[in-house]
N, C-alpha and C positions, 0 to 999 in steps of 0.2 A: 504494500500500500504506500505509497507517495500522497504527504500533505500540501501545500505550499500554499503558507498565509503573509502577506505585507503590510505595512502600516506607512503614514508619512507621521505619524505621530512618535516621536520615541518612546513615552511611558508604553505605548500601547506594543511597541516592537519590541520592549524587554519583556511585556508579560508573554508574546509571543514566543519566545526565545523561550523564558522560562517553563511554558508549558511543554513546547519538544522537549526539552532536557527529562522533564519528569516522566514524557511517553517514552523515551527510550531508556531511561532507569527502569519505567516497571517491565520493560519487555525483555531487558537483561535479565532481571528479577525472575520472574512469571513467566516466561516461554519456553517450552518444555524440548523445542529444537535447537536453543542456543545454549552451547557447549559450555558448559563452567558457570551458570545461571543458577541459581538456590533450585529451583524445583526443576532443572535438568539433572543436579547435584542426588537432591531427594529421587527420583524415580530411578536413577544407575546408582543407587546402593542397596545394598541388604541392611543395613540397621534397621533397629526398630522406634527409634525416637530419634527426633529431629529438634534442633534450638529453630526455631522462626523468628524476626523479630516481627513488628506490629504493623507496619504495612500488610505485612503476609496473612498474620493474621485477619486481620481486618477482610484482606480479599476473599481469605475461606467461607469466613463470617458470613461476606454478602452472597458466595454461593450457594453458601447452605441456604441461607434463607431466601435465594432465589428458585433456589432449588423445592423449596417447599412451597413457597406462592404459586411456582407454574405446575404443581403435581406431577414433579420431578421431569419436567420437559426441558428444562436448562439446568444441565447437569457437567458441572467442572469436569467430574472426572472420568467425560466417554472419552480425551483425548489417544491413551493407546488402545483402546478399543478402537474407534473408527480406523488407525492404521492398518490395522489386518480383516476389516471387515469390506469388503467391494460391492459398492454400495452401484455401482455402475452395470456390473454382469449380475449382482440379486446373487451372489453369492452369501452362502452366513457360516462363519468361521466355524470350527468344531468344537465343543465343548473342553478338548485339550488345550487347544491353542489359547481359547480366550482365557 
């Protein structure tokens, strides 16, 4: 996804500034295909307890309870699920794989 917003105002080009900054920290954060990211970190280990700090938390927080307003229609955690699932040829993975 490519954004591109401009201002002739400078306040308004710093909050601009500062908002990209914050979308590409949480997608460093949060994005489960970039390598060395906390919840790429979490999903390629075996432990079983993880430190978060409170952004993270925060975002499980909203999932869950997004998660329960849509009767689990938005759901954080189909992400490796949809990878082996082919959603294209109606194929549905086997009960091992998932």
């Amino acid at each position: 996804m490519e954004i591109t917003a401009t201002s002739t105002n400078k306040h308004q080009e710093q909050i601009i500034e500062k908002t990209f900054d914050l979308m590409e920290n949480y997608d460093a954060k949060f994005s489960f295909y970039r390598k060395g990211g906390k919840l790429w970190k979490i999903n390629h280990n075996f432990a079983d307890t993880f430190f978060i700090d409170n952004d993270f938390y925060q975002m499980l927080s909203l999932g869950k309870k997004l998660y329960g307003d849509t009767d689990s229609l938005y759901d954080l955690t189909i992400g490796r699920l949809s990878e082996i699932w082919d959603f294209d040829k109606n194929r549905i993975p086997t009960n091992q794989r998932i």
